[in-house]
Steps between C-alpha positions, in 0.01 A plus 500: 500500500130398364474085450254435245298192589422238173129340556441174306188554301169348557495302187871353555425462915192289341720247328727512779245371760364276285799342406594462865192353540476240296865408553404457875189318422697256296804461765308456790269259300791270395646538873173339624539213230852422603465558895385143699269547765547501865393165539763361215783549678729225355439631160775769555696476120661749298106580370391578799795736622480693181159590564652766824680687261209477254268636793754774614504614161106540450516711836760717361282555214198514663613815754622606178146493291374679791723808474399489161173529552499719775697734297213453232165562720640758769362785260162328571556436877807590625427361874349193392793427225712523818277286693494186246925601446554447894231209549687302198853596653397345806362195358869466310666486813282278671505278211929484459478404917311219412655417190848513736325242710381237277864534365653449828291204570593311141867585578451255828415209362726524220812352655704792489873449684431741788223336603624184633466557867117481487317182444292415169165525729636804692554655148171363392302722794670770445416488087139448563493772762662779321210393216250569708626820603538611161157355397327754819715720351335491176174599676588834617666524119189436339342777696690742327487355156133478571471867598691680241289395235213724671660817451673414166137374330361861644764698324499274196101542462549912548778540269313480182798387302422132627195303419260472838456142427830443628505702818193333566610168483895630727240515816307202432853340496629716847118391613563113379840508691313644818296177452830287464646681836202389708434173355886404530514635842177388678351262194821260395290230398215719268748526250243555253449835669788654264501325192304817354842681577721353242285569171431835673886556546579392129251719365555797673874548520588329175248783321646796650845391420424445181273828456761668603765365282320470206264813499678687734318901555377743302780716374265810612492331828831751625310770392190414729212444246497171396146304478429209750572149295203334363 
């Protein structure tokens, strides 16, 4: 018995990633806000707790943006739409083991019942430690962030339904977190080094989301002929 198969459109699969998008962009940005640094950690209220949920969230919908997208620019590249798919799935992962960390270490020094056979400084250790893991961890993280953005500016600068300007500006940001990478990891204290990497971020991201929610594609896009965007 012959299945058919049902293919989301270009033009809908537009709105769909940029929906995604922008809904990540806005979760993970108010899961920053709320989140205390590692080096805040008796500031462990109901604010900052709500921020893990908040973060797990903008991961889900950030692997999820990704499919979309992939499923939008594999007619231009099918390898490399793979490529940025896998490098962001990765970085999701490593990100939620991180995430799990942090967690772990907040639910140490909160006084929970079952932890009454360590003492407050043991507890204390073990917080800070299990921070600093998760901050390494966010190293190797940022290294797939960072590289994604390579392939995904490529195939957004080829696909002719998306304005150059912004693929241009997706590897300057996966070239500005490159920077980031090394100066966190050999550099900590030329923090200066990566302040070019938030307006970079903003720009880039927020403008393909919205592109692609607002303007979507071409509706002759499915039939192969539309005109590269202006």
């Amino acid at each position: 018995m012959a299945s058919s198969v049902i293919e989301i459109p270009p033009r809908k699969m537009a709105r769909v990633a940029g929906a995604l998008y922008l809904a990540f962009i806005v979760t993970f940005a108010s899961s920053t806000f709320m989140q205390h640094g590692p080096t805040d950690l008796a500031a462990t209220g109901w604010v900052s707790h709500a921020g893990y949920p908040l973060e797990l969230a903008s991961a889900l919908l950030f692997l999820m943006s990704a499919w979309a997208l992939y499923a939008l620019l594999r007619p231009v590249n099918h390898d490399l739409a793979l490529l940025f798919l896998l490098l962001n799935a990765a970085g999701v992962a490593i990100e939620c083991v991180n995430m799990q960390l942090r967690f772990c270490a907040t639910f140490l020094i909160s006084g929970a019942a079952g932890l009454k056979g360590f003492s407050p400084e043991q507890l204390q250790a073990i917080a800070v430690l299990l921070f600093r893991i998760g901050g390494r961890g966010d190293l190797v993280e940022a290294l797939f962030y960072g590289v994604w953005l390579f392939p995904l500016g490529y195939l957004v600068i080829k696909s002719g339904f998306i304005p150059k300007i912004i693929g241009i500006l997706l590897i300057m940001d996966g070239a500005s977190l490159m920077i980031c990478l090394v100066q966190m990891w050999f550099f900590p204290e030329y923090k200066k080094l990566t302040y070019p990497l938030y307006p970079i971020m903003l720009i880039a991201e927020t403008a393909l989301a919205l592109w692609l929610l607002i303007k979507a594609v071409p509706e002759q896009t499915a039939e192969g002929d539309s005109q590269p965007a202006a």
